[in-house]
LODOLUM-923545 format. One record per residue (C-alpha): residue number from 1; residue in one letter; x, y, z. Coordinates in Angstrom, 1 decimal. Example, Ala and Ser with C-alpha at 12.3 -4.5 7.8 and 13.67 -1.06 7.14 Angstrom:
<rec nr="1" rest="a" u="12.3" v="-4.5" w="7.8"/>
<rec nr="2" rest="s" u="13.7" v="-1.1" w="7.1"/>
//
This chain:
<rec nr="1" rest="x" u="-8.6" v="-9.2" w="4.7"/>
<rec nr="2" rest="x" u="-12.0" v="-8.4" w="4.8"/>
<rec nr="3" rest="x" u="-13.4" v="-5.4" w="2.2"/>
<rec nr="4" rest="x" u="-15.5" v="-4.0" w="5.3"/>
<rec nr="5" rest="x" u="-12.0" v="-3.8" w="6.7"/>
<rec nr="6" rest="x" u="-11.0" v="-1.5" w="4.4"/>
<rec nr="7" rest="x" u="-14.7" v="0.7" w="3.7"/>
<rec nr="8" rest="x" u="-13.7" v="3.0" w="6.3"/>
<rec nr="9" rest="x" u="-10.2" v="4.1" w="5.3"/>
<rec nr="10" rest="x" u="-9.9" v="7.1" w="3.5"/>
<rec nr="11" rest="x" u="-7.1" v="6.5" w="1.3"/>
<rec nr="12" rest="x" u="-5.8" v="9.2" w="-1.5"/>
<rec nr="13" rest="x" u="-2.9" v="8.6" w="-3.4"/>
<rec nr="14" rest="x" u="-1.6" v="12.3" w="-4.6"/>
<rec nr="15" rest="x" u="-0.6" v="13.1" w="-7.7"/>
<rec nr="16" rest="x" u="2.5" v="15.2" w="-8.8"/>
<rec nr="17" rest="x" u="0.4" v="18.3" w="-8.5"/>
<rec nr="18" rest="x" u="-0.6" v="17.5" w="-5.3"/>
<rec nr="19" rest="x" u="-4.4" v="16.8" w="-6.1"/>
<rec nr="20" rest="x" u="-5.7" v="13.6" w="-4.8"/>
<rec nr="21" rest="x" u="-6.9" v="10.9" w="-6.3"/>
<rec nr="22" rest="x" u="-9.1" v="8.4" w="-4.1"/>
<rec nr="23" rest="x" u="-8.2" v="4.6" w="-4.9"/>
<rec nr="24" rest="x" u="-11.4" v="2.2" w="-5.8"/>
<rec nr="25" rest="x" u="-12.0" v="-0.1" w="-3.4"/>
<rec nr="26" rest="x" u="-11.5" v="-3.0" w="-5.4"/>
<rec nr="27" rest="x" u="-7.8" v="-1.6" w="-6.0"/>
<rec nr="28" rest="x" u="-7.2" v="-0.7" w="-2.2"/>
<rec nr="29" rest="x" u="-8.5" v="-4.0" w="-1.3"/>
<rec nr="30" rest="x" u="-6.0" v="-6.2" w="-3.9"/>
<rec nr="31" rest="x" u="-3.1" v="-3.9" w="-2.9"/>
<rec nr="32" rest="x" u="-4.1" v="-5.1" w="1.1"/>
<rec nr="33" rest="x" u="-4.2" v="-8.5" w="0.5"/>
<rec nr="34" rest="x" u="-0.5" v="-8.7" w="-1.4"/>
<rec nr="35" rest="x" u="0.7" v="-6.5" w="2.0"/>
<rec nr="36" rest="x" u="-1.1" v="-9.1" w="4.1"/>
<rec nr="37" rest="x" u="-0.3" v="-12.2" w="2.0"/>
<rec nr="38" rest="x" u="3.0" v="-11.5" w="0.7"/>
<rec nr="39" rest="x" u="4.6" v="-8.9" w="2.2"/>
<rec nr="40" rest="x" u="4.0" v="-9.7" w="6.1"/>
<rec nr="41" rest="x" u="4.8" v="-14.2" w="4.8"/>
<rec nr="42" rest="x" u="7.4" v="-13.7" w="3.3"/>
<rec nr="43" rest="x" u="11.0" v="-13.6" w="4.4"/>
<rec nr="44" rest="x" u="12.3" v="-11.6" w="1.1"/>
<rec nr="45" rest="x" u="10.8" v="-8.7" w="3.1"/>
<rec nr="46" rest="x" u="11.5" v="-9.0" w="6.4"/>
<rec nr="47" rest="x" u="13.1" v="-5.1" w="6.4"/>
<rec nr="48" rest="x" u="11.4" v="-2.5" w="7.3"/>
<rec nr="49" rest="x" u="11.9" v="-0.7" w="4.0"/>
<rec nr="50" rest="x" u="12.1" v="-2.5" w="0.9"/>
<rec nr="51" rest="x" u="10.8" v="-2.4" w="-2.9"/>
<rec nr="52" rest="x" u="8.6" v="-5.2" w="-4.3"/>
<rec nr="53" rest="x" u="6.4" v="-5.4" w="-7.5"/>
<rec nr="54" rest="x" u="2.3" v="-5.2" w="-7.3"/>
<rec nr="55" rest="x" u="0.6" v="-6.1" w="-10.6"/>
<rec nr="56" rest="x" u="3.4" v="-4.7" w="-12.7"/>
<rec nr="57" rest="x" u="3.6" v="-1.6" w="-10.7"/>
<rec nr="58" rest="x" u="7.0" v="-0.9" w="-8.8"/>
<rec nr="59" rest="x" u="6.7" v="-0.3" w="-5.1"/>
<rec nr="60" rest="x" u="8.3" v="1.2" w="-2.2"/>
<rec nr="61" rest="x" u="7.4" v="0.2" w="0.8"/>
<rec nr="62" rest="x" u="8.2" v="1.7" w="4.7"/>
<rec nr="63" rest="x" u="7.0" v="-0.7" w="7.1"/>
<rec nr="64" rest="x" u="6.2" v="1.0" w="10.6"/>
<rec nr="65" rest="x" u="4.6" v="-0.3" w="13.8"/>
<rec nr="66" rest="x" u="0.9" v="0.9" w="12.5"/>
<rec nr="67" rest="x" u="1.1" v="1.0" w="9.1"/>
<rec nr="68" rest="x" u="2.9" v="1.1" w="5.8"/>
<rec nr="69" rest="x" u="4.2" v="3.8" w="3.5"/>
<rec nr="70" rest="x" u="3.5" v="2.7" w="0.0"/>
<rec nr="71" rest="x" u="5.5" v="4.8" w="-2.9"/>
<rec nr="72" rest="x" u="3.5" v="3.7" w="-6.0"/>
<rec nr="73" rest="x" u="5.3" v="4.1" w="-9.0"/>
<rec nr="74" rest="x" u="6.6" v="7.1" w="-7.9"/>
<rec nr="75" rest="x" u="7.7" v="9.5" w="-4.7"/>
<rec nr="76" rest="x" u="4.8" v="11.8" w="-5.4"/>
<rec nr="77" rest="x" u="2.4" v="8.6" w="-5.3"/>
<rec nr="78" rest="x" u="2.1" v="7.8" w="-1.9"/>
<rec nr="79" rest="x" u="-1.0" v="5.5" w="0.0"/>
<rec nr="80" rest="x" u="-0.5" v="4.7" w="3.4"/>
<rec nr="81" rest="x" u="-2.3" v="1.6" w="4.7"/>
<rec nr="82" rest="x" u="-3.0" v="0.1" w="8.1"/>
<rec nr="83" rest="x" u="-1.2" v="-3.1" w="9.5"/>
<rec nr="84" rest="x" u="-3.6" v="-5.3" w="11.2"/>
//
């Protein structure tokens, strides 16, 4: 994926308190290339809901038509990405 691909996503991931936090680019951009290289490649995750691990972090993923449901860590860390 392309980082101008990505420039025009507003993406927060909210804390347990429910204030936002706005991922760096670099970040959003490594998390988009494991979806896009890994996730969509391989047949480990071929369900639409599964957990994987992204640079040491523990994910939970929901995989939809349009985009993906990403638990980071945690249920009240959530970023939600576009599938392209």
């Amino acid at each position: 994926m392309e980082d101008a691909d990505w420039f025009w996503l507003l993406i927060e991931w909210h804390n347990g308190n429910g204030v936002p936090d706005v991922l760096t680019q670099i970040e959003l951009t490594r998390l988009a290339d494991f979806m896009f290289e890994v996730v969509e490649c391989d047949a480990e995750y071929e369900e639409d809901e599964f957990c994987c691990t992204f640079e040491g972090t523990r994910l939970y993923v929901e995989r939809y038509l349009s985009h993906y449901r990403i638990e980071i860590g945690h249920e009240d860390n959530v970023v939600e990405l576009p599938r392209h």
